[in-house]
N, C-alpha and C positions, 0 to 999 in steps of 0.2 A: 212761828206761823200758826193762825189757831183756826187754816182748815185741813183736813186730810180726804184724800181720795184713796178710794179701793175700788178694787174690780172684783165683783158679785155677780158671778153666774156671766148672764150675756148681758149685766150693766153696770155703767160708768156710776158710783154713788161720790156725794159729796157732802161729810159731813162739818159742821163746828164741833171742834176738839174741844173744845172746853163745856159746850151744851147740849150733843150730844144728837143735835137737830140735822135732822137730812135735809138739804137745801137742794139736792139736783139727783136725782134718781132716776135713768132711762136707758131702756137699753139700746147698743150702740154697734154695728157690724165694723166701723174704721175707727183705730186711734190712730193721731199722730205723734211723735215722742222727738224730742229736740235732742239727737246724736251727744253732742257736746256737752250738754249737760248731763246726761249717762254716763259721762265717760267719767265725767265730776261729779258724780256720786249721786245727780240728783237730775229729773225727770218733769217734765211738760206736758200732758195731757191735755187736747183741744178734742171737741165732738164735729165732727166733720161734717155732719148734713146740718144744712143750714150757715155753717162756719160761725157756731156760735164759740168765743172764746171763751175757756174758763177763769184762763189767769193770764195776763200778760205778761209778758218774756222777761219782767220784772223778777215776778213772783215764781220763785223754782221751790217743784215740791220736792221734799225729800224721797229717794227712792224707795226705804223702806215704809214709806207712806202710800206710796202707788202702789204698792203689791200687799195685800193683807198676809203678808208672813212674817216673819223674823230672821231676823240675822240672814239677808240678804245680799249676795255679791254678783252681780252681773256684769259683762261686756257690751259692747251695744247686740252681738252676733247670739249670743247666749240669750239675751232679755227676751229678742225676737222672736226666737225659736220657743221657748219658756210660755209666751203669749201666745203664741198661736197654738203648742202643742196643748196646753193647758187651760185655754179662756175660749178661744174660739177666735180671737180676733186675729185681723189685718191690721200691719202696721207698718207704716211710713216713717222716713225718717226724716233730718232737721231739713235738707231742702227743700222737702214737699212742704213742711208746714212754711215754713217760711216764701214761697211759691205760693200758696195758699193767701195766708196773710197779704203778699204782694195784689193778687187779684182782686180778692174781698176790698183791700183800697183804693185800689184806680176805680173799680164799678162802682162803689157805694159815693165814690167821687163826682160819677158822672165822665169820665176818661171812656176810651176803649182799648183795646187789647190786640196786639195780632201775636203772632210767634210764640206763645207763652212757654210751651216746652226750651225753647234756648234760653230763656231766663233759670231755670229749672235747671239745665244743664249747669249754665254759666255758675250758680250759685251752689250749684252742687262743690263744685271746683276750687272754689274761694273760700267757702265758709268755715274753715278749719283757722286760716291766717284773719277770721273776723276782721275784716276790712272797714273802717272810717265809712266808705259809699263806696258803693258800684251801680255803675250806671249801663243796663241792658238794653238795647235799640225794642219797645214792648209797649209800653202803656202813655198814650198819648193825650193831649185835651188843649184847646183854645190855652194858651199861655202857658201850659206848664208841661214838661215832661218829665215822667216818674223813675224813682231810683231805685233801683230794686231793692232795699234791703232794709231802708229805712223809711219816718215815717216822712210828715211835708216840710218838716224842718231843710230837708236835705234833700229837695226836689227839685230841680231845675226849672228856671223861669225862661219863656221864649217870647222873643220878641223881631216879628218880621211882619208889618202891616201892610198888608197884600198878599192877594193869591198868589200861590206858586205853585207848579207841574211837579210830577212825579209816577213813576209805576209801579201798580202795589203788586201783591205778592203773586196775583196769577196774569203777569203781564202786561197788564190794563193799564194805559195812560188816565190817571185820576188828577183832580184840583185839590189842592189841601187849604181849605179857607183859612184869612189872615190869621197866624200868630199860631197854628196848630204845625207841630213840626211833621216834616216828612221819615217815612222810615220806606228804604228803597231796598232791595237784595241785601236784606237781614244789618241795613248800616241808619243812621240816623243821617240824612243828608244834609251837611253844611255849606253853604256859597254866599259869596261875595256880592254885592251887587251886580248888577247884569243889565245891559239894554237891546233888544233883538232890531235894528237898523234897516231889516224889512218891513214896508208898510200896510203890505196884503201878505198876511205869512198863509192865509189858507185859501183864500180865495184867487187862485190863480187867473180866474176870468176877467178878474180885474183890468181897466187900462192901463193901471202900474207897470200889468206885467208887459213886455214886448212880446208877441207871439208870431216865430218865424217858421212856416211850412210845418206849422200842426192845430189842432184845434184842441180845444179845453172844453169840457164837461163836467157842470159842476155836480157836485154832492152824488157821487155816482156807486163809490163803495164803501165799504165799514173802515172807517180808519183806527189807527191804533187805541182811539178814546172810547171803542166800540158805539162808536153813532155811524150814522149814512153823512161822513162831508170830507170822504176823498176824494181829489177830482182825476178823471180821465183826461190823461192826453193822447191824443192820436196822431201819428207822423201821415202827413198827407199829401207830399209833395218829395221829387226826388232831392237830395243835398242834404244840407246840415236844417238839423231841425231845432231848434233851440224858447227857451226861456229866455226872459232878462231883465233886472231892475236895477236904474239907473241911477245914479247919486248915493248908491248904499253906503261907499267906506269913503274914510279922508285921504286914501291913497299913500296912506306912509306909516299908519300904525299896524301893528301885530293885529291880524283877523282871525274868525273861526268859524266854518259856515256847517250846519247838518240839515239833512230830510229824511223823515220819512217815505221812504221808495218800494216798489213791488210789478213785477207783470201783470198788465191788465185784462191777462189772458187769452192775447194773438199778439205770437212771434217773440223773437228771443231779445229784447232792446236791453240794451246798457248806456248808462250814463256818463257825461265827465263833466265836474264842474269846474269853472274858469273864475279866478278872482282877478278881474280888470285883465285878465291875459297873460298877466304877470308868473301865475302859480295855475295849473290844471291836472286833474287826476282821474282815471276813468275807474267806474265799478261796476262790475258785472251784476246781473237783478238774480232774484228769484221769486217762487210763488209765493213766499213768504214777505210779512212784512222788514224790512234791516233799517234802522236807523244811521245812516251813512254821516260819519264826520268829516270835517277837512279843517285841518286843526293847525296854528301856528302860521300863518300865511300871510306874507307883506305884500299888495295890490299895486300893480301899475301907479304910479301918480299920476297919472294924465287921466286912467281910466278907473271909476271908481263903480263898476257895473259888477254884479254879480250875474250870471252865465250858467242854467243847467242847460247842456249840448244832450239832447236823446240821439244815440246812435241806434238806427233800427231801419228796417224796412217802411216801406209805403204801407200801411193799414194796423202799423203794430202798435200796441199801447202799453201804457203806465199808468199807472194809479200812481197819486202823489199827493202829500200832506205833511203841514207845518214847515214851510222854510225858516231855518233863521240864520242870523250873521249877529256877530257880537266881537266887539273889541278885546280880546282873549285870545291868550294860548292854547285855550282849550274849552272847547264847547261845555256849555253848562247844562243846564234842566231848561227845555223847552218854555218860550213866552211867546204867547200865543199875540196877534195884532190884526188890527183892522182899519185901516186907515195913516195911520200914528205911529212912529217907534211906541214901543212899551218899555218899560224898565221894571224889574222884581228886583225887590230891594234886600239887603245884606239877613243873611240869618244868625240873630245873634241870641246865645242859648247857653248861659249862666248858670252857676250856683254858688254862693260860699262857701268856701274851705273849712268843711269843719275841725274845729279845733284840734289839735293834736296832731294833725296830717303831716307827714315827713316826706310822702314819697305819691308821687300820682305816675300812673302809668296807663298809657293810652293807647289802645288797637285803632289802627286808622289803613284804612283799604285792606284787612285782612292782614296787617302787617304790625306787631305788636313794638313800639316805641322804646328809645330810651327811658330811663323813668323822669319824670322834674322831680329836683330833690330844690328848687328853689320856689318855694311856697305861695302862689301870692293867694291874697284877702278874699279877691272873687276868683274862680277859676271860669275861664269861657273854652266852651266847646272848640277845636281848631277847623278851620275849613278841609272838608273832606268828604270823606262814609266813615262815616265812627260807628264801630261794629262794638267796643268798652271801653269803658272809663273804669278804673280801680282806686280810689285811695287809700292808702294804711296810714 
């Protein structure tokens, strides 16, 4: 190698070993230092403001080249101490740089970023067994989503053309425009296609809806997307107070219906919803918003109506937002409608296997997988929350 680095006073110098020429001279309050390669005898220095690299992860300097001393033996706990007692600096070690480098590529990309510390973490974890790819729920963008550890050779390609629902990280019901993948309670959200069978899923004033002994006011509170278009219903007559939309299921397949529900702020109402009569379940409210499921439910065949029953007093209310029903065991991520079924189409979110890969193992719902030891050419995302992907 014919540069060497030293540490001079409070700066980072860089010179050609063989000319003798300083090419980078500045002084530098943070280094960062690649662990692993310390421990192998040799050392990585990057200048941190800015994140200008000096060598890439190629190029490892020798350790007695990073310290202007001689005969030289360090631990990575020793070097640390060494540097900060004797140079003045702060130093980090291979996960931060590499965390670093992670970021510097998704923004220079044009991607964004959320959770960045659990990539950080995550990498911290792994980085000794140098893993093929690791894929962290972090750095997103229209078509692709980022791998932590390497560069776009080993990025995953996304493909779902159409918006799709999601809630980011401070509870907020957000749209994630086509082909940008969703990242939900720290998972990368995977689903299948999906069709919501309601024709007015927000506008309950609709004539779709049947309205029996209550009235409906629309866009009255902040609903979960934080806009003004929850609507109000008011029970206004003694009996059963009810919703209802007609023709929703085909009366024989597996159904799954959820709302968002809350007190409208008079009286204590609860819900129960009725799939064709067939299946009904009651749930108590509170001040809060709760997203109510009713999941796995086969409908009457004669009667193919969905039914929310308000149990409540004369004058008491609900706020209410987003109905949906979907042919499913289980409720998906909200598709909004007006008029029309809607359908959100499959999320399908790739990468190739790079070479050598023996063994991939994958966290899905918080629940760390068998590994595949059976290789294929492209690897796809499974449906789920995929919270890691690993390969060796």
């Amino acid at each position: 190698m014919s540069k060497r680095i030293k540490i001079v006073g409070n700066a980072l110098v860089v010179e050609d070993t063989i000319t003798g020429v300083v090419e980078f001279d500045r002084p530098s309050k943070d280094l960062w230092y690649n662990t692993k390669m310390l421990d192998d005898g040799n050392i990585l220095f990057v200048e941190r403001e800015g994140f200008d690299v000096l060598y890439s992860e190629a190029e490892y300097v020798p350790l007695s080249d990073a310290v202007d001393i001689d005969d030289v033996s360090f631990t990575s706990d020793t070097f640390r101490a060494f540097v900060r007692a004797n140079m003045g600096f702060n130093i980090a070690g291979s996960a931060a740089l590499k965390t670093n480098f992670y970021e510097s590529r998704v923004i220079a990309d044009g991607g964004t970023i959320v959770n960045l510390p659990a990539v950080k973490r995550a990498i911290k974890d792994v980085i000794r067994n140098q893993p093929s790819l690791m894929l962290i729920p972090s750095g997103v963008k229209a078509g692709k989503l980022y791998s932590a550890l390497q560069g776009t050779a080993e990025d995953f390609t996304v493909d779902r053309d159409c918006l799709a629902k999601y809630t980011d990280e401070d509870g907020i019901l957000k749209t994630a425009l086509a082909n940008v993948p969703r990242i939900e309670d720290g998972a990368i959200l995977v689903e299948p296609q999906a069709t919501n069978f309601i024709h007015y899923s927000e506008d309950f004033s609709n004539s779709a809806w049947q309205k029996v002994r209550l009235t409906v006011d629309s866009n009255v509170g902040i609903s979960p997307d934080g806009t003004q278009n929850a609507d109000l219903i008011t029970k206004t007559e003694i009996g059963s107070a009810r919703l209802r939309q007609f023709d929703v299921t085909d009366g024989s397949s597996i159904h799954s219906s959820q709302i968002w529900i809350k007190r409208g702020g008079v009286g204590n109402a609860s819900i129960r919803i009725d799939v064709g009569t067939n299946s009904s379940a009651s749930f108590p409210l509170t001040d809060q918003w709760q997203l109510i499921k009713f999941e796995n439910k086969v409908p009457n065949l004669s009667r193919t109506y969905q039914t929310i029953n308000f149990e409540a007093d004369i004058g008491d209310t609900v706020l209410i937002y987003g109905y949906q029903v979907e042919q499913a065991s289980t409720a998906s991520s909200y598709i909004p409608t007006a008029g029309v079924t809607e359908t959100r189409l499959v999320d399908n979110i790739s990468v190739p296997t790079p070479a050598g890969v023996t063994s991939i193992t994958e966290t899905i719902n918080g629940v760390e997988q068998t590994p595949i030891t059976t290789i294929p050419v492209t690897y796809s995302l499974p449906v789920g929350n995929i919270n890691k992907i690993v390969m060796q």
